[in-house]
C-alpha positions in Angstrom: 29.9 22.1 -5.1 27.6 21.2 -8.2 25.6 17.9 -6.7 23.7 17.7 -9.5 27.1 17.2 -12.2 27.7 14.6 -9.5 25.1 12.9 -9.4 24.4 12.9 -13.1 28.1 11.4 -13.6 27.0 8.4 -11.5 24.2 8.0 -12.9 24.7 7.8 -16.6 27.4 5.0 -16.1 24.8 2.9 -14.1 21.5 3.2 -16.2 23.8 2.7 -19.4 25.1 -0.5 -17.5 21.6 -1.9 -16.7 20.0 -1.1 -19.5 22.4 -2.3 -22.1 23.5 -5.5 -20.2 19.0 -6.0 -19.4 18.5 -5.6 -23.3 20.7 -8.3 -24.4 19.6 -10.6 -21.7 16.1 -10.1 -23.3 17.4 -10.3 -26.7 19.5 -13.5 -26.3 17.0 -15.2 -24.2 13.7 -13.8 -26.1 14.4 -15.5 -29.3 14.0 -18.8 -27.5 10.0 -18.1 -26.8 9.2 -16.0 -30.2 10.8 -19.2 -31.8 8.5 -21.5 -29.9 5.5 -18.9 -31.2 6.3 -18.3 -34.6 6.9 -21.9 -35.3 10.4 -21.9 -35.8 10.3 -19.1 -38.6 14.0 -17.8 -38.2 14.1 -14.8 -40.6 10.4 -13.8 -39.2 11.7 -13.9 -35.5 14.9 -12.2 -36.0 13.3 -9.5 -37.4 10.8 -9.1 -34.3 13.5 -9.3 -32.1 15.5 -6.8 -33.4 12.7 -4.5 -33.5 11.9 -5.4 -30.0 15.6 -4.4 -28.6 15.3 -1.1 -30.7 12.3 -0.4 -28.9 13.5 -1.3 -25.6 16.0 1.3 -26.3 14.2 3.7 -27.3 11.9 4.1 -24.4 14.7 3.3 -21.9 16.5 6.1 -23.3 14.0 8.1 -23.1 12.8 7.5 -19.7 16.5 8.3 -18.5 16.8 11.7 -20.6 13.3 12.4 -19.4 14.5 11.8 -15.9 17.4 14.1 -16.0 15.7 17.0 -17.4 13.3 16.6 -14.6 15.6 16.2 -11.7 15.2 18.5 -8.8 18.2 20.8 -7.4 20.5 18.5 -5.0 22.2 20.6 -2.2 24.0 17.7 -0.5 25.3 14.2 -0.2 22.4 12.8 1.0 19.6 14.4 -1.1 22.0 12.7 -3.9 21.7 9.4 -2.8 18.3 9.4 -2.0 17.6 10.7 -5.6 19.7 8.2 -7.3 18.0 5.4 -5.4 14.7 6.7 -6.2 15.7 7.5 -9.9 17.0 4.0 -10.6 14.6 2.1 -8.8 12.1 3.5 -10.8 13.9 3.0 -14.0 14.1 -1.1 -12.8 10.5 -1.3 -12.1 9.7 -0.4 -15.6 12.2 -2.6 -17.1 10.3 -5.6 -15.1 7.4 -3.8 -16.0 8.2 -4.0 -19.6 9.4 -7.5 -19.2 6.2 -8.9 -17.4 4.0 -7.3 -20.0 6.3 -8.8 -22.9 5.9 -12.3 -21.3 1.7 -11.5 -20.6 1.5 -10.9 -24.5 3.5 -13.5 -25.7 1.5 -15.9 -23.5 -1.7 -15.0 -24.6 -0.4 -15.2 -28.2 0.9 -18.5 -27.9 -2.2 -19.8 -25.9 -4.5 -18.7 -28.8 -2.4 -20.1 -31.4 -2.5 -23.3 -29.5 -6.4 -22.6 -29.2 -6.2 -22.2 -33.3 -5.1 -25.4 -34.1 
């Protein structure tokens, strides 16, 4: 039995679910705090935002194809689970990675446009 079709079968489903369901999260709830830092500029933040999800994407995508081409054999039902735990968990942390450093930034840049003024 091919573990490794297995596993990647479970996985695709899940990553695609978190990172698609994560990205518009950020991109609904973003607009609110570029908004705030752009001074109400719609067209301006739009824009930003837009550019932000693609990015998002594109390193989440990626990370994930990057992951698969890297994945060790798996000889059983266990090594699977442990390497889809590990796998994902990683793939989270960046994601809150990602988001923590998005919030740092935008932070600093609306603290030194407040500074500005």
């Amino acid at each position: 039995m091919n573990f490794n079709l297995i596993t990647y079968c479970i996985y695709l489903p899940i990553i695609i679910f978190i990172m698609v369901k994560i990205g518009w999260l950020f991109y609904k709830n973003g607009e609110v705090f570029l908004l705030n830092l752009f001074q109400n500029n719609e067209e301006l933040v739009k824009s930003i935002n837009n550019l932000l999800l693609i990015g998002y994407y594109l390193t989440n995508i990626g990370y994930a194809i990057i992951t698969i081409s890297n994945w060790e054999r798996i000889d059983n039902l266990i090594e699977m689970l442990n390497s889809l735990s590990a796998t994902i968990g990683k793939i989270i942390l960046l994601l809150a990675l990602m988001h923590y450093n998005n919030i740092f930034w935008l932070k600093h840049l609306n603290k030194s446009k407040l500074l500005n003024q």
